[in-house]
C-alpha positions as YAML, in Angstrom:
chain: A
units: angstrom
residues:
- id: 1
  name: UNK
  ca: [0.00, 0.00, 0.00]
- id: 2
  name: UNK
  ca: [0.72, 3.34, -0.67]
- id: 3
  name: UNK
  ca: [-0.17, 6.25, 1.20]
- id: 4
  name: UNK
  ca: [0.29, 10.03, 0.18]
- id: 5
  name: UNK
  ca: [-0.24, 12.84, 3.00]
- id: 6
  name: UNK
  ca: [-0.76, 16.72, 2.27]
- id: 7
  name: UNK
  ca: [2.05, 16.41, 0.00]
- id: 8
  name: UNK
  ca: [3.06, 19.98, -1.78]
- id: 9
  name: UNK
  ca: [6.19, 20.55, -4.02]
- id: 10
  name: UNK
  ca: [7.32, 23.19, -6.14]
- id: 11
  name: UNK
  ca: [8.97, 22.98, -9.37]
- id: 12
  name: UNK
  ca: [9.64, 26.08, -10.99]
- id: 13
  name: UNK
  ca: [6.64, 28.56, -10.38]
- id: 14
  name: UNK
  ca: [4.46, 25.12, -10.51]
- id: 15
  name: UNK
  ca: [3.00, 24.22, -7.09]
- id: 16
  name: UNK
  ca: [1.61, 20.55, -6.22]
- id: 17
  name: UNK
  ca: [-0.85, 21.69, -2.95]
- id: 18
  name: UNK
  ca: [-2.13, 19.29, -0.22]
- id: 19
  name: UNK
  ca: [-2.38, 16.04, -1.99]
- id: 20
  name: UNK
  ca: [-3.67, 13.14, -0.25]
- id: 21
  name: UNK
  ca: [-4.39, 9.74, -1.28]
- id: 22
  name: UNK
  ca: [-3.72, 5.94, -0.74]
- id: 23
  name: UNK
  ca: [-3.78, 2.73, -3.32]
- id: 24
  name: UNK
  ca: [-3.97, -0.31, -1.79]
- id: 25
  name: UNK
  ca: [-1.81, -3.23, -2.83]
- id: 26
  name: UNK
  ca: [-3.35, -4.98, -5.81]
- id: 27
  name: UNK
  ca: [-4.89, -2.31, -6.58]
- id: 28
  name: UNK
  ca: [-4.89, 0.59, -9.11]
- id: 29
  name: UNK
  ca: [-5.45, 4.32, -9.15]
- id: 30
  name: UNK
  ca: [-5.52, 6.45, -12.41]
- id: 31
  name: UNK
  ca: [-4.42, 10.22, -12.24]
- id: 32
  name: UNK
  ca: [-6.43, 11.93, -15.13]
- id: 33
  name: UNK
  ca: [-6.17, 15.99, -15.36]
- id: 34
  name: UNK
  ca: [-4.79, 17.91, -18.70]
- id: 35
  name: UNK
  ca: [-1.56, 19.26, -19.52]
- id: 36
  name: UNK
  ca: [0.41, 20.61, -17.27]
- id: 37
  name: UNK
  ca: [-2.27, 19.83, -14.01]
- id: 38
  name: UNK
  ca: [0.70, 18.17, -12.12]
- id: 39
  name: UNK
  ca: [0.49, 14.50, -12.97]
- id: 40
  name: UNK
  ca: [4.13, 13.83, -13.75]
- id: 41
  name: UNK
  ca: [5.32, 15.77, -10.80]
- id: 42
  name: UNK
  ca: [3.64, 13.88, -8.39]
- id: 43
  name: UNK
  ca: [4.81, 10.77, -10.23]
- id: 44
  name: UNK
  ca: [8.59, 12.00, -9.87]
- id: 45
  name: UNK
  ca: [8.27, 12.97, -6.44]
- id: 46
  name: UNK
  ca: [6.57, 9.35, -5.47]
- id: 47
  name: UNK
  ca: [9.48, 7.89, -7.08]
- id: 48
  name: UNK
  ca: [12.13, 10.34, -5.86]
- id: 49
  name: UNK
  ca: [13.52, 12.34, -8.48]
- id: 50
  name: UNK
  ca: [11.50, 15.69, -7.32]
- id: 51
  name: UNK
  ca: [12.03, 17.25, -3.81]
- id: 52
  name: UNK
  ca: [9.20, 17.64, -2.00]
- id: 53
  name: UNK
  ca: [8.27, 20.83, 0.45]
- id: 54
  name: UNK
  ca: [6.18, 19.10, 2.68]
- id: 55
  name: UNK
  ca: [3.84, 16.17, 3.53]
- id: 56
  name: UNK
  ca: [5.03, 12.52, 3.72]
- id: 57
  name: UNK
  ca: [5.15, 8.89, 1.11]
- id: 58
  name: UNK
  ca: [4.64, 5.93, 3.44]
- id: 59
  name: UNK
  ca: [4.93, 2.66, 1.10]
- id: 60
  name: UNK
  ca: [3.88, -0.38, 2.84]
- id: 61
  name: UNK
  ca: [4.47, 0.71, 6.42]
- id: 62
  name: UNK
  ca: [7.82, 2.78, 5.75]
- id: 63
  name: UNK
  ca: [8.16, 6.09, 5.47]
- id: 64
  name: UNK
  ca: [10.40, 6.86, 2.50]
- id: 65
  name: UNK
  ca: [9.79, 10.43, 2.04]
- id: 66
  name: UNK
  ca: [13.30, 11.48, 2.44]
- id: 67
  name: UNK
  ca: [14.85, 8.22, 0.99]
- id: 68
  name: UNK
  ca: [16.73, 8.17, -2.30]
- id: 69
  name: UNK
  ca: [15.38, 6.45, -5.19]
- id: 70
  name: UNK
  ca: [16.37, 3.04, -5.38]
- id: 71
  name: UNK
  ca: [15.30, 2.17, -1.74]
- id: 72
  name: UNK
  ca: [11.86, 3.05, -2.53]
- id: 73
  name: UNK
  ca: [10.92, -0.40, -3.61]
- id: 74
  name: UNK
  ca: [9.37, 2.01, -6.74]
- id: 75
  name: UNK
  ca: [9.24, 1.27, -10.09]
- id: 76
  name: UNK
  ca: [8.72, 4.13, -12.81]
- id: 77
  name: UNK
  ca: [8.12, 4.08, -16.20]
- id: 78
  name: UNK
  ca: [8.21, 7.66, -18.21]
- id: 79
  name: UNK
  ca: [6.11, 8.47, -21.41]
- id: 80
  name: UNK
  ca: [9.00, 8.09, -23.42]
- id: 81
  name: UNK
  ca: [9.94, 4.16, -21.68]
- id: 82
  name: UNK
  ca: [13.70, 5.46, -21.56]
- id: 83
  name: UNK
  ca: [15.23, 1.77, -22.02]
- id: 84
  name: UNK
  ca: [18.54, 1.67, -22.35]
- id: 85
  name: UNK
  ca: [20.01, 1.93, -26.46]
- id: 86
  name: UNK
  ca: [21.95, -0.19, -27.73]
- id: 87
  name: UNK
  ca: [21.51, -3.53, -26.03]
- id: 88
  name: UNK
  ca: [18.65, -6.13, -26.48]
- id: 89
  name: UNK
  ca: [15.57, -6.40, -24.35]
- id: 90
  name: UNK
  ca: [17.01, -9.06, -22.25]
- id: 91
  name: UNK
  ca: [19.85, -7.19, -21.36]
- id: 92
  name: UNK
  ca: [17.51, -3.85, -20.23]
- id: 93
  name: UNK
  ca: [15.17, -6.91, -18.26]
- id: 94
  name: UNK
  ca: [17.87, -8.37, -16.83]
- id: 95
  name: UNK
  ca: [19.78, -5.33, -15.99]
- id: 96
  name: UNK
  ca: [16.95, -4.68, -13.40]
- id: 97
  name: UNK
  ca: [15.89, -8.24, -12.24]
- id: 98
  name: UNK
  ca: [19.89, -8.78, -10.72]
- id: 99
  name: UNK
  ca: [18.70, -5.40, -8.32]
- id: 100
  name: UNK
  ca: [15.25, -7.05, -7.24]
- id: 101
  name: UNK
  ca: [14.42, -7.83, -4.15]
- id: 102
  name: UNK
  ca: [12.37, -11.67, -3.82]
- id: 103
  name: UNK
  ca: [11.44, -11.69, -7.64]
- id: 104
  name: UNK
  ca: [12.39, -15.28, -8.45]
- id: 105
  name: UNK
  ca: [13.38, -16.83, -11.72]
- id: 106
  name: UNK
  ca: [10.05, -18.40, -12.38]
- id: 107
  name: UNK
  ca: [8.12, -14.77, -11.33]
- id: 108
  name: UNK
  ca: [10.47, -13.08, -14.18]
- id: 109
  name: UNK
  ca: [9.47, -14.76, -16.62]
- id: 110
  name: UNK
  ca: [5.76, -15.24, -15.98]
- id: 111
  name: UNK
  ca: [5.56, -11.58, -16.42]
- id: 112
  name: UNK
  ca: [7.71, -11.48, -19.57]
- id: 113
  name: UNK
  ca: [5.39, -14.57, -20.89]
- id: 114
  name: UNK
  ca: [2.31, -12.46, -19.57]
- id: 115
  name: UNK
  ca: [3.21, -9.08, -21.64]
- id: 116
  name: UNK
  ca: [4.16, -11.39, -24.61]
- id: 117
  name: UNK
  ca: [7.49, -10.62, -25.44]
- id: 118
  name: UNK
  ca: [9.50, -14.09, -25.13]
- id: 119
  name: UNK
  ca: [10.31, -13.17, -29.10]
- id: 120
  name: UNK
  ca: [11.86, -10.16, -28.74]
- id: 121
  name: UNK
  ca: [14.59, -11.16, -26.01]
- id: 122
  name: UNK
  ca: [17.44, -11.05, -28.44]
- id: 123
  name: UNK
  ca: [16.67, -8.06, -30.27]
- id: 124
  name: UNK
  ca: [17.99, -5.25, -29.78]
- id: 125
  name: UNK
  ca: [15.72, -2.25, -28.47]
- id: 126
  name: UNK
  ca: [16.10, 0.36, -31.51]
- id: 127
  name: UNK
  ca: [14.29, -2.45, -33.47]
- id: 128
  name: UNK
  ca: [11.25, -2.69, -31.44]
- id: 129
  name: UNK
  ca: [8.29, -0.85, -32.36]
- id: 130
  name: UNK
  ca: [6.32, 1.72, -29.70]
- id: 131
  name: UNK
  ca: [4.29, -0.70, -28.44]
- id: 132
  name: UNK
  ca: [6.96, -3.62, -28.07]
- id: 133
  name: UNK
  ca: [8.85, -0.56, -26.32]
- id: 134
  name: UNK
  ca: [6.04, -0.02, -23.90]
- id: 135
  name: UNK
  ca: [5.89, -3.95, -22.52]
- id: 136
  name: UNK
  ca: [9.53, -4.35, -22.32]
- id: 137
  name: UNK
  ca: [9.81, -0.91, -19.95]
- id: 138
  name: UNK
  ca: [6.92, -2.21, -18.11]
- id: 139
  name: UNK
  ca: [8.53, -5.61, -17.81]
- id: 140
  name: UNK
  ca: [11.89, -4.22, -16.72]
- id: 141
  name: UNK
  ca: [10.26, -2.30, -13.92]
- id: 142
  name: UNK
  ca: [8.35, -5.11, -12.56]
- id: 143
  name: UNK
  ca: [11.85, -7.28, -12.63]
- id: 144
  name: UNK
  ca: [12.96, -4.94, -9.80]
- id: 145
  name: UNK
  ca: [9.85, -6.35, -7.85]
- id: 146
  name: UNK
  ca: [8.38, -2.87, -7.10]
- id: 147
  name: UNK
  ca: [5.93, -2.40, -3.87]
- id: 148
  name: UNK
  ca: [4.97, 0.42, -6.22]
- id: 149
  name: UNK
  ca: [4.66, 0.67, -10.15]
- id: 150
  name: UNK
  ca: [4.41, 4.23, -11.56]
- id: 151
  name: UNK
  ca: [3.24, 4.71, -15.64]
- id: 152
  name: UNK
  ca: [2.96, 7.98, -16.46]
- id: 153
  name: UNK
  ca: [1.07, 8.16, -19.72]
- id: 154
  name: UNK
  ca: [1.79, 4.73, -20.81]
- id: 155
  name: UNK
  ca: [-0.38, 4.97, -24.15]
- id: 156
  name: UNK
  ca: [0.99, 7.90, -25.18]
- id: 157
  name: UNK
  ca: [3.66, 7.05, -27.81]
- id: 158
  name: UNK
  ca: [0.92, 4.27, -29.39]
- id: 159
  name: UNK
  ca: [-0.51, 4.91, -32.30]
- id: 160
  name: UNK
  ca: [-4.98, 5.45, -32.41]
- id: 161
  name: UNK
  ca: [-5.12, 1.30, -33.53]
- id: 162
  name: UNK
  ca: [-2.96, 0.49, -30.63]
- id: 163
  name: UNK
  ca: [-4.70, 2.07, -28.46]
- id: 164
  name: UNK
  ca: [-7.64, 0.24, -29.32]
- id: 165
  name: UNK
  ca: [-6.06, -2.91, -28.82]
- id: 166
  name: UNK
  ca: [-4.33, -1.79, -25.71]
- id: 167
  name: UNK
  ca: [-8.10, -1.18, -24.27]
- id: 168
  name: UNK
  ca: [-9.53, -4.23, -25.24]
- id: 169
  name: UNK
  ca: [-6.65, -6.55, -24.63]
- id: 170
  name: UNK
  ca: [-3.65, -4.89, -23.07]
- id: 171
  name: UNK
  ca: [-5.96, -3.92, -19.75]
- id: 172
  name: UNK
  ca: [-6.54, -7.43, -18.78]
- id: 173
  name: UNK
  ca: [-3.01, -8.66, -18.62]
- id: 174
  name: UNK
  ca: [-2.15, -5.30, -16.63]
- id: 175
  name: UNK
  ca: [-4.65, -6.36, -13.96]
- id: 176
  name: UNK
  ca: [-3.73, -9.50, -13.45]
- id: 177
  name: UNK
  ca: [-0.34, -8.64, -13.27]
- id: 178
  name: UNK
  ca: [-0.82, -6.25, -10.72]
- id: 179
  name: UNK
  ca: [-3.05, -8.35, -8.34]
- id: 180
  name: UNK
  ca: [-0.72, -11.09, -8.98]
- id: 181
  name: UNK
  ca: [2.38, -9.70, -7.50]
- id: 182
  name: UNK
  ca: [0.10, -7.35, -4.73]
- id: 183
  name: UNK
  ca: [1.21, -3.64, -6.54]
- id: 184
  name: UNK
  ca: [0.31, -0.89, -5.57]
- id: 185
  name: UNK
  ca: [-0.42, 1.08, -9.21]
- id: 186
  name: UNK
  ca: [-0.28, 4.60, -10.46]
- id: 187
  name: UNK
  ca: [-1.20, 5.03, -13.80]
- id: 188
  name: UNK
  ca: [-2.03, 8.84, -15.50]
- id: 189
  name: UNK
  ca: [-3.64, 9.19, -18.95]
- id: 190
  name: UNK
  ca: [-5.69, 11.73, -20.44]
- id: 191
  name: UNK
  ca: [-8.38, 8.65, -21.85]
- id: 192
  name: UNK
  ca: [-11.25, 7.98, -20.37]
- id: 193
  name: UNK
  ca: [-12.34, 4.74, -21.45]
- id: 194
  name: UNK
  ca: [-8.48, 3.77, -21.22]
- id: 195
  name: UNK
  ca: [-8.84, 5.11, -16.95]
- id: 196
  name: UNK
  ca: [-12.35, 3.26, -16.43]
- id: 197
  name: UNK
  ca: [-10.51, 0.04, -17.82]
- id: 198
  name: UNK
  ca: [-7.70, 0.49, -15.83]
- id: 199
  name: UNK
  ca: [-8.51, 2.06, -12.77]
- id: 200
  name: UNK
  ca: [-10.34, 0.57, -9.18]
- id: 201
  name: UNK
  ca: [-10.04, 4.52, -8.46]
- id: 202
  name: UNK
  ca: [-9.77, 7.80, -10.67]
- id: 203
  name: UNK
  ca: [-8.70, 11.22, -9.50]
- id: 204
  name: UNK
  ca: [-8.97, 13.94, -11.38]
- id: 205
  name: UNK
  ca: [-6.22, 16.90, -11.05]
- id: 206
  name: UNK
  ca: [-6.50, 20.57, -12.02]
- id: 207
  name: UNK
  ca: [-3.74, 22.84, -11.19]
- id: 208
  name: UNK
  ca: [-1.39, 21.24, -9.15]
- id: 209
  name: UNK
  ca: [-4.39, 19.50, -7.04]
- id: 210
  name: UNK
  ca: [-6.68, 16.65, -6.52]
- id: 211
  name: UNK
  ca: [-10.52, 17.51, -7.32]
- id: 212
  name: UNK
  ca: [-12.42, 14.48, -6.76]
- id: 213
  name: UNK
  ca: [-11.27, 10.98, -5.96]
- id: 214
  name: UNK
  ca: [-13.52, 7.88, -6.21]
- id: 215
  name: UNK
  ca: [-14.67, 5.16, -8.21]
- id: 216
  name: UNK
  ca: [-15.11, 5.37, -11.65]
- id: 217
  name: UNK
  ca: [-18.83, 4.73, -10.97]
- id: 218
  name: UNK
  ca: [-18.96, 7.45, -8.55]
- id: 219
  name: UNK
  ca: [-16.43, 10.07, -10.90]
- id: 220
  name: UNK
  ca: [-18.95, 9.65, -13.21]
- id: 221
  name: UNK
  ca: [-22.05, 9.50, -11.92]
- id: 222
  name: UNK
  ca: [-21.66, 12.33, -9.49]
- id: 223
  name: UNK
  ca: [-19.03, 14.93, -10.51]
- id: 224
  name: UNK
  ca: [-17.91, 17.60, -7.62]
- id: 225
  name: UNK
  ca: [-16.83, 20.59, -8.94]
- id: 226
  name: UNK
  ca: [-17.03, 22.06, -12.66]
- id: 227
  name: UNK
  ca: [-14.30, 21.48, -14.00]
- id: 228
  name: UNK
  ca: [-14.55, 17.64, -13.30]
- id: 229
  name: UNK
  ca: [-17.63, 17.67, -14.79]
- id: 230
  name: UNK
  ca: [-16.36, 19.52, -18.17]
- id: 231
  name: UNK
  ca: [-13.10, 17.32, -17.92]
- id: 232
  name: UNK
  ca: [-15.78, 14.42, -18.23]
- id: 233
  name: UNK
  ca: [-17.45, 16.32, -21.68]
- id: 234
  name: UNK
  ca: [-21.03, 17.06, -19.69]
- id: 235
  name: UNK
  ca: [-23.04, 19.83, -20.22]
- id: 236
  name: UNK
  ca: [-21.87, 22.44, -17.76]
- id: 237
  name: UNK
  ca: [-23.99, 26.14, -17.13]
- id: 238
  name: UNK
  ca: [-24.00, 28.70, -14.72]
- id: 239
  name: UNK
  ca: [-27.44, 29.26, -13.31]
- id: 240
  name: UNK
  ca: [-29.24, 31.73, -11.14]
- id: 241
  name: UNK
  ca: [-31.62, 30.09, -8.42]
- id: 242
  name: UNK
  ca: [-35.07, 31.85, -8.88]
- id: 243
  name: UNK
  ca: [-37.04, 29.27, -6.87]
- id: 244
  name: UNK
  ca: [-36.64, 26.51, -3.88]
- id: 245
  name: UNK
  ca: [-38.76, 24.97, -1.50]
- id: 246
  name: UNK
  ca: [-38.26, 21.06, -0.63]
- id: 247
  name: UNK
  ca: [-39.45, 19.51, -3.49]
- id: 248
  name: UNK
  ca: [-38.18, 21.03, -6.46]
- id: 249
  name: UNK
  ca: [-35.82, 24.41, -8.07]
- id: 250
  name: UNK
  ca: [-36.06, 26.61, -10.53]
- id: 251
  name: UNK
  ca: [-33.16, 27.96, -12.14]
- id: 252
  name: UNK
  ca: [-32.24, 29.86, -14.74]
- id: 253
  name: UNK
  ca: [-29.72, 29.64, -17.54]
- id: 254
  name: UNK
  ca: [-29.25, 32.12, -20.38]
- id: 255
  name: UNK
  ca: [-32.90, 32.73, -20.06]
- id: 256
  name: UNK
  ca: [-34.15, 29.07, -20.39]
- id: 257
  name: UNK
  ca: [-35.61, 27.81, -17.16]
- id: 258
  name: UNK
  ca: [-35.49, 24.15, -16.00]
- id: 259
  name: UNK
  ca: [-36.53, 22.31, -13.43]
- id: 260
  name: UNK
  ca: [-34.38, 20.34, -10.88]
- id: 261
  name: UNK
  ca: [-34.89, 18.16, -8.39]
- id: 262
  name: UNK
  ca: [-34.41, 19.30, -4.85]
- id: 263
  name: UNK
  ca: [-30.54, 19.30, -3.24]
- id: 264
  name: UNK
  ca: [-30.08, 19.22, 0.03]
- id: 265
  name: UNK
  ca: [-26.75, 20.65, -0.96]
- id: 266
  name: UNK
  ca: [-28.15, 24.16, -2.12]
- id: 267
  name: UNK
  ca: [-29.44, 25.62, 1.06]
- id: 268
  name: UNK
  ca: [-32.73, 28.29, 0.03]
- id: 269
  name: UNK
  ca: [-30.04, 31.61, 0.50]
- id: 270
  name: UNK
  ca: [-27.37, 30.15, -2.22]
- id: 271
  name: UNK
  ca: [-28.43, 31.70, -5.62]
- id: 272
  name: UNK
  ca: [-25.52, 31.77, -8.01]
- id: 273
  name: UNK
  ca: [-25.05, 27.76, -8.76]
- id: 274
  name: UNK
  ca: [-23.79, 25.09, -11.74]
- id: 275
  name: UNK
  ca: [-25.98, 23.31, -13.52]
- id: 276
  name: UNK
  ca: [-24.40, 19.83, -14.88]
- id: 277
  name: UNK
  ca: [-26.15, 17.80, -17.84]
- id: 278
  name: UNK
  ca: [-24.86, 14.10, -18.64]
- id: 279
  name: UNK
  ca: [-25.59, 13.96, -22.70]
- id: 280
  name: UNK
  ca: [-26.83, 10.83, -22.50]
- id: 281
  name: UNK
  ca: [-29.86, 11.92, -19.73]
- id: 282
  name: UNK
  ca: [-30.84, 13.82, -22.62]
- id: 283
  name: UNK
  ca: [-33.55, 12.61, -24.63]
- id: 284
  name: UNK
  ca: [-34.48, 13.54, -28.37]
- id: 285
  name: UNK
  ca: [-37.64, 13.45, -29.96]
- id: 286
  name: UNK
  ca: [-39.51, 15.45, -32.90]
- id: 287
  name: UNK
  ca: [-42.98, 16.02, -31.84]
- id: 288
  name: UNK
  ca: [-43.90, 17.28, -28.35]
- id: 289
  name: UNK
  ca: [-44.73, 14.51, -26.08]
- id: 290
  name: UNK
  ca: [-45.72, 16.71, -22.59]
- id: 291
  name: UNK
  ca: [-48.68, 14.90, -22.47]
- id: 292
  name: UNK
  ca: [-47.71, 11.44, -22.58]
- id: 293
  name: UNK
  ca: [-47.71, 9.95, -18.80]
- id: 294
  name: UNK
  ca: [-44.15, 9.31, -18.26]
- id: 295
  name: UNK
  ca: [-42.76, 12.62, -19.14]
- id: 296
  name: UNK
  ca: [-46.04, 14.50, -17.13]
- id: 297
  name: UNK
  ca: [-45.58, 12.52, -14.13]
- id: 298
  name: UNK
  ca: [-42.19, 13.16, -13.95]
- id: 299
  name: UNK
  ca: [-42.42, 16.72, -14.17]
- id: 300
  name: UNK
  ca: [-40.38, 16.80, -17.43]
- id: 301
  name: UNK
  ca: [-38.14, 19.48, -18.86]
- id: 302
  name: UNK
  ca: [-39.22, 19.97, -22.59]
- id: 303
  name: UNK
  ca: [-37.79, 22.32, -24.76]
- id: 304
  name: UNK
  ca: [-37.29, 22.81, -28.30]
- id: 305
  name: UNK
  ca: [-34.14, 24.11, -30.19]
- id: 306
  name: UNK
  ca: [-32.43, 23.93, -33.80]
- id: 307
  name: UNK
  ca: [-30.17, 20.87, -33.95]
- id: 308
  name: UNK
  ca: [-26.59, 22.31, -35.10]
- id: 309
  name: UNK
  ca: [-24.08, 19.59, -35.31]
- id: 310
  name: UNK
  ca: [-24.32, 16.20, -35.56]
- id: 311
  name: UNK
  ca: [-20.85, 13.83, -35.33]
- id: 312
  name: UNK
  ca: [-19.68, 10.19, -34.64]
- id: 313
  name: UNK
  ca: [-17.32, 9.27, -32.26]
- id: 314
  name: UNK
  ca: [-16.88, 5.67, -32.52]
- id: 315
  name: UNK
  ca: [-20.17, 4.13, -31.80]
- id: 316
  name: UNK
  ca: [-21.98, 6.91, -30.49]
- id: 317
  name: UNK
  ca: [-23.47, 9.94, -32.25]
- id: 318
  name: UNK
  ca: [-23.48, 13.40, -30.53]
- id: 319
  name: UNK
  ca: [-25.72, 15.99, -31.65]
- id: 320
  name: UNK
  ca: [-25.73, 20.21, -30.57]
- id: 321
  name: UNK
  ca: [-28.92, 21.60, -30.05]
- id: 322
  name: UNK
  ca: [-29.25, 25.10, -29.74]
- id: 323
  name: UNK
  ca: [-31.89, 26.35, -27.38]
- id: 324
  name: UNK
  ca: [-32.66, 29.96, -26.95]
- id: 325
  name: UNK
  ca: [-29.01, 31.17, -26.20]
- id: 326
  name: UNK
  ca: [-27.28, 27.69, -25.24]
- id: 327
  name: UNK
  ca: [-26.06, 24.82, -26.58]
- id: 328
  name: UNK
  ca: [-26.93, 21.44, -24.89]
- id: 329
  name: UNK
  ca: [-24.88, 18.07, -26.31]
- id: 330
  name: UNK
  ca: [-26.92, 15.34, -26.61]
- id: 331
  name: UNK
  ca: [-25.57, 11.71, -26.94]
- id: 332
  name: UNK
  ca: [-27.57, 8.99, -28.93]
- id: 333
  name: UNK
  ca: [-27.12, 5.88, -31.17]
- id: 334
  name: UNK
  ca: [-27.01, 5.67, -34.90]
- id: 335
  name: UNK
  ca: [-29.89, 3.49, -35.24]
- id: 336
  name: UNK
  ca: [-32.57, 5.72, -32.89]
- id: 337
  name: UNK
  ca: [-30.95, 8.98, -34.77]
- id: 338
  name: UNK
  ca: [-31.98, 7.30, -38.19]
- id: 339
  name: UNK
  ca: [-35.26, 5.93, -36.87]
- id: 340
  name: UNK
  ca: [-36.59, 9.21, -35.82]
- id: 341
  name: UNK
  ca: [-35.43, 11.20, -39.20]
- id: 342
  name: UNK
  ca: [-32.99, 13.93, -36.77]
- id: 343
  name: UNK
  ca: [-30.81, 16.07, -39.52]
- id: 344
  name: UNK
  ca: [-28.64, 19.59, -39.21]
- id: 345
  name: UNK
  ca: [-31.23, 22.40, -38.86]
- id: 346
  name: UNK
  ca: [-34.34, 20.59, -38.14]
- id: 347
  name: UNK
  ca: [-36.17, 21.62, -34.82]
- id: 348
  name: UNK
  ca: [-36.17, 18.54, -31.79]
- id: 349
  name: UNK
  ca: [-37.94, 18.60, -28.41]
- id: 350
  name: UNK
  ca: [-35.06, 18.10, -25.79]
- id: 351
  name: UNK
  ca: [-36.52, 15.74, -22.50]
- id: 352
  name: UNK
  ca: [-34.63, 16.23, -19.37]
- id: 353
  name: UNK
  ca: [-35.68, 14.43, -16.26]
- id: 354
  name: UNK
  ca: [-35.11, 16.95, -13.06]
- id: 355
  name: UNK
  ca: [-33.85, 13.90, -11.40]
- id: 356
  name: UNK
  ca: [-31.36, 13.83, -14.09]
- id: 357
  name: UNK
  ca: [-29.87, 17.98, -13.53]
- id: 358
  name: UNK
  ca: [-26.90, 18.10, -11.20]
- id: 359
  name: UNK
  ca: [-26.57, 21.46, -9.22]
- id: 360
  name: UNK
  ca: [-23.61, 22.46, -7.10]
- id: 361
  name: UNK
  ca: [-23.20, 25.80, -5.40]
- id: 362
  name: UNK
  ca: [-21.04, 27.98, -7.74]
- id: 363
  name: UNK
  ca: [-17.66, 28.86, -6.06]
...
C-alpha cells in the first residue's frame, strides 16, 4: 500500500498543494487531469527524483519520504519508456531483475510470458516498435519487484489502432499482473475509457491539485466541482436560483428555465449555482410529447431548439442543439438517430428528467 499525506512541491513557479491519497496493494489508481495539471510531478516525487516541500510517502508501512530512489521499492516508467540503447531487451530486463528484491526466476518470466514478449529477447531495443517498447519498460520495472509501479502516460507514444487494442486486450493482462504480484499502481492518462478500464479509483487533477477521488462509478455518476464535470465532456452552465422549496428548483440559464430536483446541498439563500447535464440523460424526440404519462408525471423538462451539429465518435453519435441562447450536447445511437429522421437544422424537443440535472453551489 501506498499512502500520500498533504504532499506539496514546487517545481519552478508550478506548485503541487495538499495532496492526499492511498492505493492499496493490488490495486490501481488512475491520475487523469490535462496538460500541465501536475500528474508527472507527483509521479517523480513518489518515485524520488522531485524534492518535496512538505507532507510525507509511506509505502507499505515505511516512510520513505526522504529516501533516495532506489530504496523506494518504486518502479517508474516515463512516457518516453527510456530503455537503455543499444543492447537487447534481455539485457535492459535483466539489468533490473539482478537489483530485485524476492522476484524469483520463475516470477520473471511469468511476467515477460504475460506481456508477450518471449520473441523479442534477443533483439535489440532500436528495433522494437512503440508498443513492443512499452511492454519491455513495463517488464523491466516489474523485474525490480516494485511495492509500487508508476506509468505515467503509458499509451501515449501508441498509435490510435494500438490504443484500441491496448483497451480491449492490453488492460486485462495489466490487472492481473498487478493483483498477482500485490502492486500498488499509479497510472495517469488523459483517456477515459483507457482510466475506467484500468482504474479501481480515478482522481482527477486541475492545477497542481486533486478535485475528486472515487470510483469510476462514482467520478462519473456524481461529478464535484465544474471542472470535473467539463473534464468528463457534460453539459456544464452557470445558473441563477429563482425558486426553492423542498421539493423542487427553478433555475435559470441564459434565459431558459429548468426544473431540478431538490438538493439538500443548495441551502434556500445560495443563488448563483452550476448546472451539470450528462448527454446521454438527454432525450431527443420530434414532436412534443408533454402529455404522454411518463414525461407529465415526472415533471419533465421539454424544450425545443435547432439541432446544429451532428458527429460520430466511434459508436456513439453526438448531436448540438441550440436552445434559446445555449447549446446542450446530446448523446444517442445511430440506429434511434436514423429511426426518428434527426438532420442539421431541423427543430427537436429536448426531454430532461429533473432527477437527471446536477446542481452544485457555484464557487
Amino acid at each position: 500500500m501506498i499512502i500520500v499525506s498533504n504532499l506539496s512541491a514546487k517545481r519552478g513557479t508550478f506548485l503541487l498543494k495538499d495532496i492526499n491519497f492511498k492505493v492499496q496493494s493490488g490495486s490501481t489508481l488512475v491520475i487523469m487531469g490535462p496538460n500541465g495539471c501536475g500528474k508527472t510531478t507527483l509521479l517523480e516525487c513518489i518515485a524520488g527524483f522531485q524534492k518535496i516541500d512538505s507532507g510525507s510517502i509511506v509505502i507499505d508501512g515505511i516512510d520513505v519520504t526522504h529516501l533516495p530512489p532506489e530504496k523506494r521499492r518504486v518502479g517508474y516508467v516515463p512516457s518516453d519508456y527510456m530503455l537503455f540503447p543499444n543492447t537487447t531487451v534481455q539485457k535492459n530486463i535483466w539489468f533490473a531483475f539482478k537489483r530485485s528484491k524476492g522476484l524469483s526466476l520463475n516470477d520473471l518470466q511469468r511476467i515477460i510470458r504475460l506481456l508477450q514478449i518471449e520473441d523479442l529477447m534477443d533483439k535489440k531495443v532500436e528495433h522494437l516498435s512503440s508498443g513492443q517498447k512499452q511492454r519491455v519498460a513495463i517488464a523491466r520495472a516489474l523485474a525490480t519487484r516494485p511495492h509500487v509501479l508508476l506509468l505515467d502516460e503509458p499509451c501515449s507514444a501508441l498509435d490510435p489502432l494500438m490504443r484500441e487494442v491496448l483497451k480491449r486486450e492490453f488492460s486485462n493482462i495489466l490487472k492481473e499482473i498487478f493483483h498477482k504480484f500485490n502492486i500498488s499502481t499509479i497510472y495517469t492518462t488523459h483517456d477515459l475509457l483507457e482510466a475506467t478500464t484500468i482504474g479501481d479509483k480515478i482522481a482527477l487533477m486541475n492545477n497542481g491539485r486533486i478535485e475528486q477521488i472515487g470510483s469510476p462509478k462514482e467520478i462519473f455518476e456524481n461529478p464535484q466541482s465544474k471542472f470535473v464535470a467539463e473534464f468528463l465532456g457534460y453539459n456544464v452552465f452557470n445558473g441563477r436560483v429563482i425558486y426553492n422549496n423542498n421539493t423542487s428548483i427553478l433555475i435559470d440559464i441564459g434565459g431558459t428555465v429548468l426544473n431540478a430536483q431538490y438538493r439538500e446541498n443548495i441551502p434556500e439563500d445560495v443563488k448563483d449555482v452550476v448546472v451539470i447535464i450528462r448527454p446521454q440523460d438527454i432525450t431527443l424526440l420530434l414532436t412534443n410529447d408533454v402529455f404522454k404519462p411518463e414525461w407529465r408525471e415526472r415533471h419533465c423538462n421539454i424544450l425545443n431548439g435547432i439541432v446544429r451539429r451532428v458527429y460520430m465518435e466511434k459508436s456513439i453519435v453526438k448531436v448540438e442543439v441550440e436552445v434559446n441562447n445555449i447549446i446542450l450536447r446530446a448523446e444517442t445511437n445511430l440506429k434511434y438517430l436514423e429511426k426518428l429522421g434527426i438532420k442539421l437544422r431541423c427543430e427537436v424537443f429536448i426531454h430532461i428528467s429533473p432527477s437527471k440535472i446536477k446542481i452544485l453551489p457555484r464557487r
